[in-house]
C-alpha positions in Angstrom: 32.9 199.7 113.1 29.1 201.3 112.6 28.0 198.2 114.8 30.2 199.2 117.4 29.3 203.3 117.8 25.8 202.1 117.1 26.5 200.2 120.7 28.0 202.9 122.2 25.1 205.2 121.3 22.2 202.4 122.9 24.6 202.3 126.0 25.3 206.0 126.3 21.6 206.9 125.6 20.5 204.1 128.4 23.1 205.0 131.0 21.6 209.2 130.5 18.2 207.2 131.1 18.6 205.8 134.3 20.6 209.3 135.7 17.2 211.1 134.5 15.2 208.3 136.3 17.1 208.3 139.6 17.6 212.3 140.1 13.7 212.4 139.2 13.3 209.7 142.3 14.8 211.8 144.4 13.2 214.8 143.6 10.2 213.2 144.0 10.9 211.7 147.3 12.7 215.0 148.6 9.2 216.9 147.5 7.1 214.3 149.8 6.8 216.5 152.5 5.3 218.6 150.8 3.6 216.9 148.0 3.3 213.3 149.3 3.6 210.9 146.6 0.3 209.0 145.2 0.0 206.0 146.0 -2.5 203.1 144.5 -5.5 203.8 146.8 -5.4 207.8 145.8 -4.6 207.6 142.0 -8.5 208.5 141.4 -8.8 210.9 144.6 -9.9 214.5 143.5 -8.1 215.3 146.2 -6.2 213.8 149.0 -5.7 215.3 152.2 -3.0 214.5 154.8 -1.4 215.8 157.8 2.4 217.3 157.9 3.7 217.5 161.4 1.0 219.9 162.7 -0.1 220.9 159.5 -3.1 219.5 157.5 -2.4 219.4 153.8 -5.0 219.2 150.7 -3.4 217.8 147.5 -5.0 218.3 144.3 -5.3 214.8 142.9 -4.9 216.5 139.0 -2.0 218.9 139.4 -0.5 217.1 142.2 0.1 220.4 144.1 -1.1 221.7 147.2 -4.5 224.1 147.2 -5.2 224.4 151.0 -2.9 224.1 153.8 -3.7 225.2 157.4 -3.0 223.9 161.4 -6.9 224.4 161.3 -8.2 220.8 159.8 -12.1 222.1 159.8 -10.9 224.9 157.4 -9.2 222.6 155.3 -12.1 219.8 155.1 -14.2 222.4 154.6 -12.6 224.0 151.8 -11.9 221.3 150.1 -16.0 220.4 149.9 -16.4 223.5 148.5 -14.2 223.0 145.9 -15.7 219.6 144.2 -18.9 221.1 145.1 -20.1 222.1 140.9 -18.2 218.4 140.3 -18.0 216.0 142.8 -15.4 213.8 143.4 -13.4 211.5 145.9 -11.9 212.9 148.5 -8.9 210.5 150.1 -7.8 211.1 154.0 -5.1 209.7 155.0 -4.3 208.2 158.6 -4.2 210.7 161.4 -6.0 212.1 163.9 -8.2 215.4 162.4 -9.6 217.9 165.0 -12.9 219.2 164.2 -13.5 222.6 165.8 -16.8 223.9 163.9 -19.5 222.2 161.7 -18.7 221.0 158.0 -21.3 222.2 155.6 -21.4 219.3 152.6 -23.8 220.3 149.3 -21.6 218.2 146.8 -21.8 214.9 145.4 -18.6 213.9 147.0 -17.2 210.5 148.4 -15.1 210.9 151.4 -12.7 208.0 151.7 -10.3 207.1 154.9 -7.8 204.2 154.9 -9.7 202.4 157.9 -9.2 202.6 161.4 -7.9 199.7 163.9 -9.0 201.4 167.6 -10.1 204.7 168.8 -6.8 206.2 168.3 -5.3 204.6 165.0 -6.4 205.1 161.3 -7.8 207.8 159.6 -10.2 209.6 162.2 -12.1 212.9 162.9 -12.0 213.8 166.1 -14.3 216.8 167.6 -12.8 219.2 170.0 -15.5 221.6 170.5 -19.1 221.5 172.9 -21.8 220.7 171.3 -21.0 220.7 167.3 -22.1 218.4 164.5 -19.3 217.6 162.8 -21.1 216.9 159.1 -24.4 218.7 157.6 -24.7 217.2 154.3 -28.2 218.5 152.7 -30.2 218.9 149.4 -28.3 216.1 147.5 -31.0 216.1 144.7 -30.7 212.6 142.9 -27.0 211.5 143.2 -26.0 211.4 146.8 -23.0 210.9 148.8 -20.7 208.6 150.2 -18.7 207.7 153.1 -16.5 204.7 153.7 -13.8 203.3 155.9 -13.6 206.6 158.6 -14.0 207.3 162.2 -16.2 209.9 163.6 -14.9 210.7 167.2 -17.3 213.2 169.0 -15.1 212.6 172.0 -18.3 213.3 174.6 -17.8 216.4 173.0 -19.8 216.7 169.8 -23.3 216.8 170.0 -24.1 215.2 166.6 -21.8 212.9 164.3 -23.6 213.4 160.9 -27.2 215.4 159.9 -28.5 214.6 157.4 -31.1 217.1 156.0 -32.8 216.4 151.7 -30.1 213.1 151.1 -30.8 210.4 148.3 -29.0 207.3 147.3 -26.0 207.8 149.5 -24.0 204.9 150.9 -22.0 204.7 154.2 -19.4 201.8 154.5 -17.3 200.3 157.5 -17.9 203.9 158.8 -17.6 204.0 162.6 -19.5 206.8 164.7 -18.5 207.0 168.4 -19.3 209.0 171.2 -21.5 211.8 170.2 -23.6 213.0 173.3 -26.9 213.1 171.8 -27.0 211.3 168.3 -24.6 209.3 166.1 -26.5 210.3 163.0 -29.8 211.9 162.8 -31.6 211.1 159.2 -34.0 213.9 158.4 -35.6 213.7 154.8 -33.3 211.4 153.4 -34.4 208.1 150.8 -32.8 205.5 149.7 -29.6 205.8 152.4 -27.2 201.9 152.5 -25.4 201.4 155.7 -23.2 198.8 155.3 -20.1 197.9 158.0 -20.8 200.9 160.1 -20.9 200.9 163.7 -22.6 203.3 166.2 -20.7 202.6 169.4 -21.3 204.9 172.8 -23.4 207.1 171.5 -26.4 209.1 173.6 -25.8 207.4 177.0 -27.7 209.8 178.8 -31.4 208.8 177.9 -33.8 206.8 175.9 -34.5 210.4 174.0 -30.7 210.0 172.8 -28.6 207.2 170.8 -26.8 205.6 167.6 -29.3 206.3 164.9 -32.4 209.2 164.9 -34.5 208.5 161.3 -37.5 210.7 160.9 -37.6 213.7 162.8 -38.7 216.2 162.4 -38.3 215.1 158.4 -39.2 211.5 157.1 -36.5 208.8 156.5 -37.5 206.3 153.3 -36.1 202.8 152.4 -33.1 202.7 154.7 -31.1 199.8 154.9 -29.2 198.6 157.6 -26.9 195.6 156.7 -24.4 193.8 159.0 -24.6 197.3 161.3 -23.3 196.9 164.9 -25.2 198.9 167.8 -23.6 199.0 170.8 -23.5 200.9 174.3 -25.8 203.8 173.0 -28.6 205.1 174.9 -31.3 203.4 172.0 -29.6 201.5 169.2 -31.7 203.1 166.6 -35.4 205.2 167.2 -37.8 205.5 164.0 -39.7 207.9 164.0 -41.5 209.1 160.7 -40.2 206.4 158.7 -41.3 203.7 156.6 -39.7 201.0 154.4 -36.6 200.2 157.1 -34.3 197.3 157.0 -32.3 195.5 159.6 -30.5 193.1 158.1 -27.9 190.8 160.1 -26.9 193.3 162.7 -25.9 192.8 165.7 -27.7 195.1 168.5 -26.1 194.7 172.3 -25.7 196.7 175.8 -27.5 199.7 174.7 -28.6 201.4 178.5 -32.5 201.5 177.3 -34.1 200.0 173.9 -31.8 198.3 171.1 -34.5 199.5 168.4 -37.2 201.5 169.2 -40.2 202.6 167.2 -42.7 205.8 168.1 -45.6 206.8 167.0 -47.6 210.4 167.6 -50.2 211.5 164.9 -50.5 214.8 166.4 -47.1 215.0 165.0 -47.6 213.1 161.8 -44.6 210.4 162.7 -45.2 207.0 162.8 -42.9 204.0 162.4 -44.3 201.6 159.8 -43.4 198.9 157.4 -40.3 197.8 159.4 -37.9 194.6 158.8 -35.5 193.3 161.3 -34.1 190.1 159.9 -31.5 187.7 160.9 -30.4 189.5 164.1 -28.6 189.0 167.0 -29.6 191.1 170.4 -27.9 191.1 173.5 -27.6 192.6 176.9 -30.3 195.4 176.0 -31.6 197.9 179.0 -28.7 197.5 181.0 -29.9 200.0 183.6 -32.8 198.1 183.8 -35.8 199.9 183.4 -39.3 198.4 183.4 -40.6 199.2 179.9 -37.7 199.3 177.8 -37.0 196.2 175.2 -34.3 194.9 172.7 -37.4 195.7 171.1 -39.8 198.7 171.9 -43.0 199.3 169.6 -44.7 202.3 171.1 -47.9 203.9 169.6 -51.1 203.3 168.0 -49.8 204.5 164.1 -46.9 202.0 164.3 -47.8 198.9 162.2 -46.8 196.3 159.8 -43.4 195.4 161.3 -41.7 191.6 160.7 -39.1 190.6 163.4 -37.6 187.2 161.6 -34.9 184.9 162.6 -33.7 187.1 165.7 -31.6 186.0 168.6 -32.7 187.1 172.1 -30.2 186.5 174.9 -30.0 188.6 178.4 -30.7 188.2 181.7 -32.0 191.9 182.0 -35.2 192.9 183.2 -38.4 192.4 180.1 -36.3 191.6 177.5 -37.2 190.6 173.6 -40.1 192.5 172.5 -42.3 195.1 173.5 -45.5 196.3 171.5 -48.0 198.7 171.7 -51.3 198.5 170.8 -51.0 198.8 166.6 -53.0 199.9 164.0 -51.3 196.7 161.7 -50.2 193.3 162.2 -46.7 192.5 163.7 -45.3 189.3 162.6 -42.4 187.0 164.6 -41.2 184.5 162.9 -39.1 181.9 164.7 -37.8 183.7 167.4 -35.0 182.4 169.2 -34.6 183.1 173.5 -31.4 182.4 175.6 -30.9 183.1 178.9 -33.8 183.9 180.9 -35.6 186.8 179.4 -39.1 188.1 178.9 -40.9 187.6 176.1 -44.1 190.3 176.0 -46.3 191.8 173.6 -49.3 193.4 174.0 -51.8 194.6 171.1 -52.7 193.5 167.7 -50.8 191.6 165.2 -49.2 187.9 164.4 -47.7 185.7 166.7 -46.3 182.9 164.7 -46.8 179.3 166.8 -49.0 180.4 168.9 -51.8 179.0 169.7 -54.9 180.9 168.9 -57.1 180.0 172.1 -54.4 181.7 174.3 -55.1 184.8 173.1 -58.0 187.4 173.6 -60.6 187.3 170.7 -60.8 191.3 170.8 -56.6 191.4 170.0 -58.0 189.8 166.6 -56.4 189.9 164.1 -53.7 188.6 166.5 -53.2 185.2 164.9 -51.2 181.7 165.4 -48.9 180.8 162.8 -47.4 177.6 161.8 -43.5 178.4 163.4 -41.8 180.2 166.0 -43.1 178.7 169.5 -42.7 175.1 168.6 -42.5 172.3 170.6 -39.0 171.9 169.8 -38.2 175.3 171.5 -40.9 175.1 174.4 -42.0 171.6 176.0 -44.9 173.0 178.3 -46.9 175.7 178.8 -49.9 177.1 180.9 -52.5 179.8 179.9 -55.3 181.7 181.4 -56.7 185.6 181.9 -56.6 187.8 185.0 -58.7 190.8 185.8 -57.4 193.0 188.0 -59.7 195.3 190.3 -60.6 199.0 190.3 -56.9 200.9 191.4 -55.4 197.6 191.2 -51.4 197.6 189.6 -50.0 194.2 190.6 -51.0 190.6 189.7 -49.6 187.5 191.3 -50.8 184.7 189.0 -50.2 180.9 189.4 -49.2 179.1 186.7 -48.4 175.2 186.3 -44.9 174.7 184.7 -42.8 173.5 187.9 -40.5 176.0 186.7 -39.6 179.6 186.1 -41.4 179.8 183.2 -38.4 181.0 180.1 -40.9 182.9 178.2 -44.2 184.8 178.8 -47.1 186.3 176.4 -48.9 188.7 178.1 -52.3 191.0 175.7 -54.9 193.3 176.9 -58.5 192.6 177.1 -61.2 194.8 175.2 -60.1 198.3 174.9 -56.6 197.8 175.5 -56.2 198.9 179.0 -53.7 196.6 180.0 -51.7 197.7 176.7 -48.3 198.9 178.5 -48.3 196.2 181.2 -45.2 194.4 182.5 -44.2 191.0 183.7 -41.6 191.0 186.9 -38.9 188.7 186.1 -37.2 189.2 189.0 -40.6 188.2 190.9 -41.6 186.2 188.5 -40.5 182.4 190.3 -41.6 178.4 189.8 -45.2 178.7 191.1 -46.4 182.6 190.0 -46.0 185.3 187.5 -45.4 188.9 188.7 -47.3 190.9 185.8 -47.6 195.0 186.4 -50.1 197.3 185.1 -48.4 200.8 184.6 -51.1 202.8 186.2 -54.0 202.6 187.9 -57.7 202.2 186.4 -60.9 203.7 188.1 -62.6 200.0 186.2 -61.5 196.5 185.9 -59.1 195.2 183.6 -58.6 192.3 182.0 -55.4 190.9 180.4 -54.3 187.4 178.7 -51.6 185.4 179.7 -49.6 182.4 177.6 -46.2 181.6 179.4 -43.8 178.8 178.2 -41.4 176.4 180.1 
């Protein structure tokens, strides 16, 4: 008889169980409106922010209630950076389309996670809906940084500037895409130690070489920045360095931006320069699609840039002077194995390393422009002709003959003593089976002479 009530008791007690369990359910789900349930990706949020019909909600991840609500998202992003600014913390964003109306001002160590985006219009995204606004300031980070990952920045042709960056250290940015900003994606001003990883810079600063994707060094310095599986594509430049040093490109991909894919500058009066750059294992395609006559996948431009390695990269276009450009350069530039498709340019101009090349090609005051031991090898090129040209007092265009019975696939143009040719061009569209087409780009009141190397 105890057995039994003892029975009754477990089923009576389990039965109240399930009735607390269930009416809590619906509660819960009857609240989500309002406090929109956690799921697995949020349960370490410090906050998560989502949208409600018209409304943009921000959800404390501790108390699960709602601090900031407001139709005005910039308010809400903003306030919510405020709060986990003597903390940090992660900040969650679900799907949805955010309009940005005013600049967000980020001081805290935050992480500001989205749930990924599929197109322009799906996933979580941040769109701008004002002239001329950058839509994130994050400055004075001190040591512990800041992070970004798996967002879309949508300036819309409207924004001017995706994301400044002004005193940043050891932040990382992941499968973060930044599109259509009129005059920058990003613009890295003081910052050390920054990880790109994923992101892409699509349409952004179409309307010059001044403009692009990426702006590191200016008027600030940008330090050990590391570009890794980054795509670059339809912006004015890809990336411009500026006063920067230590920079990485690793595996990207770099295609139909209108002038340079990456371009380096150098002005001492200034104090910027572009040195110690890496571009590894990289494919570029399509660059300088308007096709203007000193623009590059690859532009070097100024005496203080130096001591850059271009390894492993693709080339393939059939623009006008495409692969590389360089100035003349305080410190070596060495290719390594460069790879050309199509029926592009190949052209630099100044000091450094030429890997494969041979050394009598080349013009003894370039030195230390060396050969190597690969790049140009015969497996990749299977004849070539040489020589120099001087080109008279006032005199811009060459027509030189060459040998190769064929439009030759690759030519090495450098300047004689003093650099005057530094700058010059070579006509591909001229540029036929019998002569090469090569441009000075200006007059000289003296001779100048130049060394050629082209490559069947």
């Amino acid at each position: 008889m105890s057995d039994r009530r003892s029975l009754n008791s477990t089923a009576a007690l389990s039965l109240l169980l399930c009735i607390v369990i269930v009416i809590s359910a619906f509660s819960f789900v009857g609240n989500g409106s309002r406090q929109n349930a956690f799921d697995a990706s949020e349960l370490s949020a410090t906050y998560v922010i989502f949208k409600d019909q018209n409304m943009v909600m921000a959800k404390n991840g501790t108390t699960g209630e709602i601090d900031f609500e407001s139709d005005n998202a910039t308010y809400v992003f903003q306030s919510v950076v405020d709060h986990v600014e003597s903390t940090g913390g992660l900040i969650h964003v679900k799907p949805g389309v955010y309009e940005i109306a005013a600049q967000i001002d980020i001081t805290s160590r935050c992480v500001i996670q989205g749930e990924g985006y599929s197109n322009i219009g799906t996933g979580t995204i941040l769109r701008a809906v004002r002239d001329n606004i950058t839509m994130f300031h994050i400055q004075s980070m001190g040591e512990w940084g800041f992070g970004m990952r798996s967002i879309m920045l949508n300036g819309a042709n409207n924004g001017s500037v995706g994301i400044s960056v002004d005193y940043l250290n050891r932040a990382n940015f992941y499968d973060v895409m930044v599109y259509h900003w009129k005059d920058y994606g990003m613009i890295l001003n003081n910052a050390t130690a920054l990880n790109f990883n994923g992101c892409k810079f699509m349409k952004n600063g179409v309307s010059s070489a001044e403009t692009g994707g990426v702006l590191l060094g200016d008027p600030g310095y940008a330090i050990g920045i590391t570009f890794d599986s980054c795509q670059f594509d339809w912006c004015g430049v890809g990336a411009t360095l500026k006063n920067t040093s230590s920079v990485t490109f690793r595996s990207c991909i770099v295609e139909n931006c209108l002038y340079s894919g990456i371009r380096g500058l150098s002005n001492p009066s200034e104090k910027w320069w572009a040195q110690q750059i890496y571009i590894l294992e990289s494919y570029f395609e399509d660059n300088n699609v308007i096709r203007t006559t000193n623009q590059r996948d690859i532009s070097i431009e100024g005496q203080s840039c130096s001591f850059w390695t271009i390894s492993n990269c693709v080339f393939i276009g059939n623009k006008v002077n495409h692969s590389i450009r360089a100035g003349w350069m305080t410190g070596p530039i060495n290719i390594e194995n460069p790879r050309i498709y199509g029926s592009p340019i190949y052209y630099i101009a100044g000091t450094g390393y030429l890997l494969g090349v041979v050394e009598s090609h080349l013009d003894p005051a370039c030195l230390p422009l060396k050969p190597g031991v690969t790049g140009f090898s015969q497996d990749l090129f299977s004849t070539e002709d040489h020589g120099s040209y001087v080109f008279a007092p006032g005199q811009t265009v060459a027509c030189i003959e060459h040998s190769l019975g064929s439009t030759p696939s690759s030519v090495i143009v450098t300047s004689g003593s003093g650099g005057k040719a530094n700058g010059a061009w070579v006509d591909e569209t001229a540029t036929n089976d019998t002569v090469i087409v090569i441009h000075l780009p200006e007059p000289h009141d003296t001779s100048v002479t130049l060394y050629w190397a082209a490559y069947k």
